[in-house]
C-alpha positions as CSV (number, residue, x, y, z in Angstrom):
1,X,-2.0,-17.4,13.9
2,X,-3.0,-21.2,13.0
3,X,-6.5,-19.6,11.7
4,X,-4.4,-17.8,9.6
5,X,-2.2,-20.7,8.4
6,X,-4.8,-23.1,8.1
7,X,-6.7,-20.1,5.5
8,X,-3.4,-19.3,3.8
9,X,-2.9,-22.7,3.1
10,X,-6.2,-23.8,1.6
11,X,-6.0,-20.6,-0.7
12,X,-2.2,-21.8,-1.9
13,X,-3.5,-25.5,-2.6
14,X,-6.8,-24.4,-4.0
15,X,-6.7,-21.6,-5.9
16,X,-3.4,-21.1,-7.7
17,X,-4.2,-20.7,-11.4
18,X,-8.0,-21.8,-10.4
19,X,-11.0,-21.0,-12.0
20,X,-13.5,-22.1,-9.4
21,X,-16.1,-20.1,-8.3
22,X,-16.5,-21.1,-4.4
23,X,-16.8,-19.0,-1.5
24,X,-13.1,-20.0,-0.3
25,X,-12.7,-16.1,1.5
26,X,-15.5,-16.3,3.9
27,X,-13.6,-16.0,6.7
28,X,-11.6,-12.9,4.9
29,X,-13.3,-9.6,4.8
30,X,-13.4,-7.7,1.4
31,X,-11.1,-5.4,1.6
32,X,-10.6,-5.8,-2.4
33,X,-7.9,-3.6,-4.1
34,X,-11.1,-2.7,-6.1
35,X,-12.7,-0.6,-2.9
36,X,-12.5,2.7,-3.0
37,X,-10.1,4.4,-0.5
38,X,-9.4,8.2,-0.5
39,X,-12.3,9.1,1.6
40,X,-11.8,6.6,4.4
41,X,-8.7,6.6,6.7
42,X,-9.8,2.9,7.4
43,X,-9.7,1.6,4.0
44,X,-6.6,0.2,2.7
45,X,-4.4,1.7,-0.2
46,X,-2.7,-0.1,-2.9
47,X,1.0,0.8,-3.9
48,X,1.1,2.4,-6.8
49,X,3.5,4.9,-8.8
50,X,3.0,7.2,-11.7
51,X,0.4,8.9,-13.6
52,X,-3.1,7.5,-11.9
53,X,-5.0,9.5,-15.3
54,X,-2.1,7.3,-17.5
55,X,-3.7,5.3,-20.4
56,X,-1.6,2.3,-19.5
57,X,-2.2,0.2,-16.5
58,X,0.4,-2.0,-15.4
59,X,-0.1,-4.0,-12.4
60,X,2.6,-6.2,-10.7
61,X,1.9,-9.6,-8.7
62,X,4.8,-10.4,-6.5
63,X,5.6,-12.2,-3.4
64,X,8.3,-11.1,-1.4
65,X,10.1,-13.9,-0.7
66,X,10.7,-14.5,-4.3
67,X,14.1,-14.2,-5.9
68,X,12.8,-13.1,-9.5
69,X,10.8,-10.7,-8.0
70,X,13.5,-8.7,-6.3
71,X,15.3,-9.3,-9.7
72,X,12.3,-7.1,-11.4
73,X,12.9,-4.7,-8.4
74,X,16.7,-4.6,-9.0
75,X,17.0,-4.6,-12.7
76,X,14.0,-4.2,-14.8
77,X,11.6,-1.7,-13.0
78,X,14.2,0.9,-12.1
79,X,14.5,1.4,-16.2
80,X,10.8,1.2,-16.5
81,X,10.5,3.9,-13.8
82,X,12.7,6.1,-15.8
83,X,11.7,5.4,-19.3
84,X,7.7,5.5,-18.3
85,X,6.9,6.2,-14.9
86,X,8.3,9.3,-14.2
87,X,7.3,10.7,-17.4
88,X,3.5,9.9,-16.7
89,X,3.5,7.4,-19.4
90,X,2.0,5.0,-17.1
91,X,0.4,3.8,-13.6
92,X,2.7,1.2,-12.1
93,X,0.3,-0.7,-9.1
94,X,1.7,-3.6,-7.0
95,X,-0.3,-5.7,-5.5
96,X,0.5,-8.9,-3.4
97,X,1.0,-13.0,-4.2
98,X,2.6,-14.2,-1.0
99,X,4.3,-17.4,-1.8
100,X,4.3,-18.3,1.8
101,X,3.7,-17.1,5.4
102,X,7.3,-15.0,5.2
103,X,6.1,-13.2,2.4
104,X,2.4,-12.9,3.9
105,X,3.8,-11.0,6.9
106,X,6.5,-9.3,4.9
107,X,3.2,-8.0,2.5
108,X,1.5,-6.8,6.0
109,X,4.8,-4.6,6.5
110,X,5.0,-3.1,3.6
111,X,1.2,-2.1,3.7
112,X,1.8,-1.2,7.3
113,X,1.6,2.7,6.8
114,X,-0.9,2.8,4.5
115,X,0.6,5.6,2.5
116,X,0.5,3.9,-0.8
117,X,4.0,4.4,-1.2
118,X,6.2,1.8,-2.5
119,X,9.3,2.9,0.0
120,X,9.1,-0.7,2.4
121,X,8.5,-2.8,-0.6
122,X,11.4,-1.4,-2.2
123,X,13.4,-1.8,0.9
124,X,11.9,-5.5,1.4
125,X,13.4,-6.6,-2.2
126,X,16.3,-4.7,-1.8
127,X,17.6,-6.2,1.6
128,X,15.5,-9.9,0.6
129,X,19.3,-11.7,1.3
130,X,19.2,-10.4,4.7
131,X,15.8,-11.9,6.1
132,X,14.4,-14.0,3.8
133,X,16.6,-17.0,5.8
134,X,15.5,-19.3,8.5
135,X,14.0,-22.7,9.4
136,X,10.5,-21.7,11.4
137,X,8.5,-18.3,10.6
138,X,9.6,-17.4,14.3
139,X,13.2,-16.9,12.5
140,X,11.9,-15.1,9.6
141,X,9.9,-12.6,11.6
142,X,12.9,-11.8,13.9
143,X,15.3,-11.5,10.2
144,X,12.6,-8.9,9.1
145,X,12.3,-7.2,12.3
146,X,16.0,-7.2,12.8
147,X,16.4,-5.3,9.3
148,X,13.4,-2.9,9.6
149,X,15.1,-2.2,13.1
150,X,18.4,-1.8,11.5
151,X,17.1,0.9,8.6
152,X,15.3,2.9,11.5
153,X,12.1,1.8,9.7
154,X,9.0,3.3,12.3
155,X,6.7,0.9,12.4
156,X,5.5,-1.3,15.6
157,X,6.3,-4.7,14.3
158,X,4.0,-6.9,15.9
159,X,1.0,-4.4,15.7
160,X,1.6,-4.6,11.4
161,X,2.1,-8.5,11.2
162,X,-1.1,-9.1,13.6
163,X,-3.4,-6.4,12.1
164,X,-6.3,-8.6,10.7
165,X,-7.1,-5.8,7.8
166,X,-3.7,-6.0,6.6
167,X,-3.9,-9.9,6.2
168,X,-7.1,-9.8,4.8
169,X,-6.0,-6.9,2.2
170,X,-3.2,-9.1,1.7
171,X,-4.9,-12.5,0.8
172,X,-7.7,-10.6,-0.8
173,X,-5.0,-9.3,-3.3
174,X,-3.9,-13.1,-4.1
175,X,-7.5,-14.1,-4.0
176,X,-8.5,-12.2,-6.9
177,X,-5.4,-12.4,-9.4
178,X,-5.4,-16.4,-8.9
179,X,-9.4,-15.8,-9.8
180,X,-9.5,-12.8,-12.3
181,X,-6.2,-13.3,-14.0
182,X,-4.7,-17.3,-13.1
183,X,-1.6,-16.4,-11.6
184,X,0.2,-19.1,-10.1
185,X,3.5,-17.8,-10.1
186,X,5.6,-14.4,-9.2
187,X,6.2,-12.0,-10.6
188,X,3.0,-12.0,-13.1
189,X,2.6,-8.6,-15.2
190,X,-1.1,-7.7,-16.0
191,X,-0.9,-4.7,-18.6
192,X,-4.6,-3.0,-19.4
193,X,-6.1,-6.0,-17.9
194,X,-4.1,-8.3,-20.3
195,X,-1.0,-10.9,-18.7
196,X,2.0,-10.8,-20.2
197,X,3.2,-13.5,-21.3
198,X,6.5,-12.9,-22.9
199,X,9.5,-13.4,-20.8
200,X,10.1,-10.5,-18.2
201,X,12.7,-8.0,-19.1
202,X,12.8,-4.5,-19.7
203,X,13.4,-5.4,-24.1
204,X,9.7,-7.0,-24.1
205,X,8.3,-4.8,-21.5
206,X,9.4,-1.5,-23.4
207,X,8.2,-2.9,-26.8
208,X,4.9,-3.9,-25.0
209,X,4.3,-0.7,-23.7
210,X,5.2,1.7,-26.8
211,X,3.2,0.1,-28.6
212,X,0.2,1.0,-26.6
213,X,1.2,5.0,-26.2
């Protein structure tokens, strides 16, 4: 756990909305949200909804112990959902931009299954109130594991938040939107490979979007 600390916090200080080009995941294996991963079981999946042949690609950076980002979970992606999602308009993936070590472990849980379903995330950002509270990360992870426990969530808890893939998926995934897009804040909105830079709210989004159908 202190490798993992001392890594997190050298990619938080050094790389947020960075352009360098160093070798600062050496100790992180690639498991890239780039990788291929239907025909391995021991590849990692990204969380995605909607069309994967859609035109338009939008991909959300969030950490989960970020109030605006359970806001965009609450509010603004439910009417994206049903405005563009579920009419295979677009491909909605979500990729991770852990804030801190609560949201780093909170990332590994919702990747735990490794379904590519959003279900845990959703459930993370829906119930944020009810663990994201607590003085050490010792009182975070018992908050989390409390509420999965409480929403008879299968999982084994200490098997998901000590799985070195998972962490490595997860930084990986922060890794290369600081790189490839500068993000150095949550949530960030990459459409077809563009940010978006207007303010978050289903008004731009939906006027963004339409004009790319």
């Amino acid at each position: 756990m202190k490798k993992t600390l001392l890594l997190f916090l050298f990619i938080l200080f050094n790389l947020s909305g960075c352009d360098q080009r160093n070798e600062d995941s050496s100790s992180v294996k690639d498991y890239s949200i780039n990788k291929e991963t239907k025909n391995s079981h021991s590849e990692l999946k990204t969380i995605i909804e909607g069309n994967n042949e859609a035109k338009i690609h939008l991909i959300v950076y969030e950490s989960l112990t970020c109030s605006h980002c359970a806001n965009f979970h609450e509010k603004i992606y439910p009417k994206i959902k049903k405005e563009f999602v579920d009419k295979g308009i677009i491909k909605v993936e979500f990729r991770h931009f852990p804030l801190d070590m609560a949201a780093l472990n909170a990332s590994k849980i919702a990747q735990c299954k490794n379904d590519g379903k959003p279900i845990i995330l959703n459930l993370l950002f829906a119930n944020q109130n009810k663990w994201v509270t607590g003085d050490t990360i010792e009182e975070f992870n018992l908050n989390l594991k409390k509420l999965l426990d409480e929403k008879n969530v299968n999982l084994n808890f200490e098997k998901c938040i000590n799985n070195k893939k998972l962490e490595d998926f997860v930084l990986n995934s922060r890794i290369e939107g600081a790189k490839k897009f500068g993000i150095n804040s949550t949530p960030t909105i990459i459409i077809n490979n563009k940010k978006f830079d207007k303010t978050i709210n289903f008004k731009n989004l939906k006027k963004t979007i339409e004009k790319l159908i």
